[in-house]
N, C-alpha and C positions, 0 to 999 in steps of 0.2 A: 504494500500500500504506500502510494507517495504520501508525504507528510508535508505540511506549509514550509515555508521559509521560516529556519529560526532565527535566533536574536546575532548569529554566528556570521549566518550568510546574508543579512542586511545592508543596503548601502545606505548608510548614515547619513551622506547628503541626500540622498532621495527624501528620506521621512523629513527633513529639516525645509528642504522648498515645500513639500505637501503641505508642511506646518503653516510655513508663508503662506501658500495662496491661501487655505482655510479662513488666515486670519482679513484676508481682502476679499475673498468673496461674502465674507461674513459681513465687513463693511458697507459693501453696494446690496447685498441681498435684503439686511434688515430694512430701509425703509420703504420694499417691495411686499412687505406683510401689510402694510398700510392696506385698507379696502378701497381706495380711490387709486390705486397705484394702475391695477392691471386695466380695466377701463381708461385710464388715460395712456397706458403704452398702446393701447390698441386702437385708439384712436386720434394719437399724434397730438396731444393736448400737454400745451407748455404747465410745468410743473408752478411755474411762475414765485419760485423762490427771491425773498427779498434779504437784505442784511446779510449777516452770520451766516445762513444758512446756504446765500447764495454763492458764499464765498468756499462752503463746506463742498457743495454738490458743481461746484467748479473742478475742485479739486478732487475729486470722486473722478471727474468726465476726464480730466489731464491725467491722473496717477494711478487710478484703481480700476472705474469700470474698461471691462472687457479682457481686461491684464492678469487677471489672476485665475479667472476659468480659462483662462489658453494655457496655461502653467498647468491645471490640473489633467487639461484632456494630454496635453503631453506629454505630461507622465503617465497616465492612462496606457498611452501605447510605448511608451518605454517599457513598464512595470510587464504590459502584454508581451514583451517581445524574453523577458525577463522570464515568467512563466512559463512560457514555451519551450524556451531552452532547457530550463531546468529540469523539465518533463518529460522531453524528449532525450533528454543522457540518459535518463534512468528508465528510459523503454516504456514511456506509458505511453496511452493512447490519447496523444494532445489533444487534439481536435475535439473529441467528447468531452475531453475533460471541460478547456474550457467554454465549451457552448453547455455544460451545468451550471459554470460558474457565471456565464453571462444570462443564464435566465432565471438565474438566483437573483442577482442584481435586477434586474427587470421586473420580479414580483415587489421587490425593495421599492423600487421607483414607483411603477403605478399604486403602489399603498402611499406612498408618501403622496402623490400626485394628486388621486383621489380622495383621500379623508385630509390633507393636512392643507396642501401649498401648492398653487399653481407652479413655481418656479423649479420646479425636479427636474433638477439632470440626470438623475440616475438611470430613468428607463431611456432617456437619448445615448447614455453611455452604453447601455447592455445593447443597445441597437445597432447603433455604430459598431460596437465590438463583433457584432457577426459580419458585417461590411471586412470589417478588417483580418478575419482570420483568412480573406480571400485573399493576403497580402503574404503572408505569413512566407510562403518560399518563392514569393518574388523577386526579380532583381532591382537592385538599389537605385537604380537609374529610372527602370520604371514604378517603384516607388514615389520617388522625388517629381514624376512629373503628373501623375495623378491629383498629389497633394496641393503642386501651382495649378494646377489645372482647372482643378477644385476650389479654387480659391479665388481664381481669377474670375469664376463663374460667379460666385456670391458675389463678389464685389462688384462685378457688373452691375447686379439686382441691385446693388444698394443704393448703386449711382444715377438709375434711371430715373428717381423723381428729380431729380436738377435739372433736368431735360424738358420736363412740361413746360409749357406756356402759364405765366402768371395767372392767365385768364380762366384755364383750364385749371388747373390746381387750386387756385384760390377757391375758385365753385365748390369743389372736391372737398379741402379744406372746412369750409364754413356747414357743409354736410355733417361731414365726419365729427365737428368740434360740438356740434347742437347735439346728436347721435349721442356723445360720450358724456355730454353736461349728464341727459338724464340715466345714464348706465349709472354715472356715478352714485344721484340721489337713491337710484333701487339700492345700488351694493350699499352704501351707507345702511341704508334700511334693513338690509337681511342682518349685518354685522350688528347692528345696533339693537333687532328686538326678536331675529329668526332666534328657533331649538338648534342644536347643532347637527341632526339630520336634514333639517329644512337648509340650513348653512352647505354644508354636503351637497345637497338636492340642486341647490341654486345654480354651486359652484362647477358640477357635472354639465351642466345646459349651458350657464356664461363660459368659462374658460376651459375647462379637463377637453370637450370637444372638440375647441380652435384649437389645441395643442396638441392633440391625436391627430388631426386632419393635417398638420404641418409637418408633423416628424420628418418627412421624407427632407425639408427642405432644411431644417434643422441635424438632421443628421449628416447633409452633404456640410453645414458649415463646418462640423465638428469632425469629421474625418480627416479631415487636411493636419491636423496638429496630433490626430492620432498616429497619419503617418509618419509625420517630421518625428515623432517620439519612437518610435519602429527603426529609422534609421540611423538614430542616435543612440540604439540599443547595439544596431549591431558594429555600431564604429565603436562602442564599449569607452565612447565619450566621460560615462559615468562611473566608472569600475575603476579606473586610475586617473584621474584626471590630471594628475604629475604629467603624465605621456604626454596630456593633448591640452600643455598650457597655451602654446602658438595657438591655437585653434581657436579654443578660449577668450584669449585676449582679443585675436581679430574679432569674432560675433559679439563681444561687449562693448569694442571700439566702433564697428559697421553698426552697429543696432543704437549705437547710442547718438552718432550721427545722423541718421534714419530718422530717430522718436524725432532729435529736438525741432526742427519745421513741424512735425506731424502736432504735436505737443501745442506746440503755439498757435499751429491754426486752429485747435481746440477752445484756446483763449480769442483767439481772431475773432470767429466767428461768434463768439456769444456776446461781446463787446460791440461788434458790428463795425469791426476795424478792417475789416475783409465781410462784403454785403455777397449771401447768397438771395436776398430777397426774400421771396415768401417761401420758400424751401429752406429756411435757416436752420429748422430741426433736425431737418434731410441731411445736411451739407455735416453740423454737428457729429449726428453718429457715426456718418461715413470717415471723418478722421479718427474719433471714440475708437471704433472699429479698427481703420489700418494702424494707430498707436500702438492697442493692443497687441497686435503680434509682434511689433516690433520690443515693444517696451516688456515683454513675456520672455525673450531672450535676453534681453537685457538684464532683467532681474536674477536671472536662472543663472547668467555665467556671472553676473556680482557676487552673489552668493559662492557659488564655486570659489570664485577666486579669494573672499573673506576667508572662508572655512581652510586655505589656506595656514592664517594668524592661527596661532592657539588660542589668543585670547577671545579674539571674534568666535572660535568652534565654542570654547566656553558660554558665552554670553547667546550664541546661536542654540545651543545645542537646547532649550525646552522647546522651543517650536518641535522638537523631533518627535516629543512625547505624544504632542497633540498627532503630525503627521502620520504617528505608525496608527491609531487609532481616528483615522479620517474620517470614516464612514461613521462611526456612533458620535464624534462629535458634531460632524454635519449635520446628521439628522435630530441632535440634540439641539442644535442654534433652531430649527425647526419648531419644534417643542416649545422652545424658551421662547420664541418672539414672539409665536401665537398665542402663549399665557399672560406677556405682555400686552400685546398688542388687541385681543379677544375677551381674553379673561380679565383684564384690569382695565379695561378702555385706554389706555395707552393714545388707540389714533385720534381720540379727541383734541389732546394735546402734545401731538407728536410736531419734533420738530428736529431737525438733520443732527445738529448739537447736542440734544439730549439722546440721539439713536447712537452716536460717535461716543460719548460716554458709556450708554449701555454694551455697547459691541466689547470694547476695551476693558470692560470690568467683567462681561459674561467670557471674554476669551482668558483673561489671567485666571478665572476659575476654571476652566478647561484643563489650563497649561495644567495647575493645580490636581484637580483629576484624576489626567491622565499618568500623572508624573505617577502619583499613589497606587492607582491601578495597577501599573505596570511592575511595581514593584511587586506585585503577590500574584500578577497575573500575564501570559503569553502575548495575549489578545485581547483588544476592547470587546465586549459583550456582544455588538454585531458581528463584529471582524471574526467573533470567532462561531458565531452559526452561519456564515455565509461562508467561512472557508467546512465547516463539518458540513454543507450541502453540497459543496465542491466536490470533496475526497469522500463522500460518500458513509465517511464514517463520524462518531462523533469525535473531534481531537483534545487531545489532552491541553486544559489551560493557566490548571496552576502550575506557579514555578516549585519545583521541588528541591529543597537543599539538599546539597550533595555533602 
């Protein structure tokens, strides 16, 4: 019987970035628990932040959103390529194996999706992940051109509203923006006086739907970073990275020249220092967006090259705690927002400042946690029923003194 990765065969920067991005998608995710949140993403309605706040969700749109869920999905396909290998020395049958483990994840996701939170990645992850095992003894070349390929395509889409006539989008616009005023007031309403099945009931018909009907086009954005993680598994970029500082160095120096234009047309356009006109939101997320991948590499080889210093591994090394156990604190920040957010009325008086507080006190108790946890235990609580669905047996999870 194959057994997980133990504490032996771990790559210690892997779990330390995981840590990272948990802690920034945790950032951009909490004030999407908001009930006004997903009716205005879906119908293009400026959040219209003033003060403090605008200055917070500025810098959310320049440093955090989109940058730390490309961090996860590529390590997704790194960790993938990681799995396979390991499974395949030791004569198992990969392929089965992990299409259990990828529909392990997928009942994860649609429960989370379903009963909790619009925003689950997990069943986009277990989706893409069967995309991707088509990749698995492919060559490198045609790897790498799938993943631009893939990318170049989203990115088209993204760019196409800049293209309308003011005439015609504005129309479009002032539809959409009337459409979402009253989406908001019902979700208000279910949030504020619905049972938590009628909540559920609501949330299946407004959102769980659109996001079912999309996956296709969701799961092409997020394969591209699964592959770049696939091909940075097998260059073993991550198993010494002593080897491959040149490398290193060039993608944190190329990525970092890249963001900084990408970065400030971010501030550009929300100041109106660079006018996309009445596509200003449009224009917005499409840099938000190409940031992201750039400033996702960026992050990934800083870190490398930090963990470098001992004292940076020191001061780095509790994000790892959180990282090994990703999956139960993910779906714990889950939890915790919508007891905020649901259960104390929180989006009453919700505002970016106090969600930036919240985030950073709920993740130091995480680090907290996990740290504890890990001392008496192999595995976080999910981490380790979803690898015992995996291997098909149940695995052992306390640590045993020797």
């Amino acid at each position: 019987m194959l057994t997980p990765i133990t504490g032996q065969e771990r790559i210690a920067s892997l779990d330390i970035i995981r840590g990272f991005a948990l802690f920034g998608i945790f950032l951009v995710n909490f004030p999407s628990f908001h009930p006004a949140d997903y009716p205005a993403l879906m119908f293009s309605l400026d959040p219209g932040y003033t003060g403090l706040d605008r200055g917070i969700r500025l810098f959310y749109d320049m440093f955090v959103q989109t940058k730390f869920y490309t961090i996860f999905s590529f390590l997704f396909g790194l960790g993938f390529y990681i799995f396979m290998e390991r499974a395949e020395k030791r004569g198992l049958s990969v392929y089965s194996l992990f299409t259990r483990r990828l529909l392990a994840l997928l009942v994860f996701g649609l429960l989370h999706l379903i009963f909790f939170w619009y925003g689950d990645i997990l069943h986009t992850y277990a989706l893409a992940g069967f995309m991707l095992l088509l990749f698995y003894r492919r060559r490198n070349g045609i790897i790498l051109a799938w993943a631009f390929g893939l990318l170049i395509f989203i990115l088209s889409l993204t760019t196409l509203p800049l293209f309308f006539s003011d005439e015609l989008y504005g129309s479009l616009q002032q539809e959409q923006q009337a459409l979402g005023q009253q989406e908001i007031k019902k979700t208000m309403e279910i949030y504020e006086h619905a049972s938590y099945l009628e909540w559920v009931a609501y949330r299946f018909s407004a959102e769980v739907s659109d996001i079912l009907s999309n996956a296709p086009l969701t799961v092409a954005s997020i394969l591209p970073l699964f592959l770049f993680g696939l091909y940075a598994g097998r260059k073993e970029v991550f198993y010494e990275p002593a080897h491959h500082t040149r490398f290193i160095w060039v993608t944190w120096l190329g990525t970092l020249m890249i963001s900084i234009p990408l970065v400030s047309m971010v501030f550009a356009v929300e100041y109106d220092i660079v006018s996309f006109g009445i596509a200003k939101l449009d224009a917005k997320r499409l840099f938000i967006q190409l940031s992201g991948l750039t400033l996702c590499f960026f992050y990934m080889s800083s870190l490398l090259l930090l963990m470098r210093n001992k004292l940076a591994r020191t001061l780095l090394a509790p994000l790892g705690y959180t990282g090994r156990m990703a999956l139960t604190n993910y779906l714990g920040q889950t939890i915790i927002a919508l007891i905020l957010m649901r259960g104390f009325g929180l989006f009453e008086t919700f505002t970016l400042s106090i969600g930036l507080i919240i985030c950073i006190a709920v993740y130091a108790l995480q680090i907290l946690f996990s740290f504890y946890w890990l001392r008496f235990f192999r595995f976080g609580p999910l981490e380790w029923i979803w690898r015992s669905i995996t291997y098909g047996a149940l695995q052992p999870i306390k640590i045993v003194d020797k």
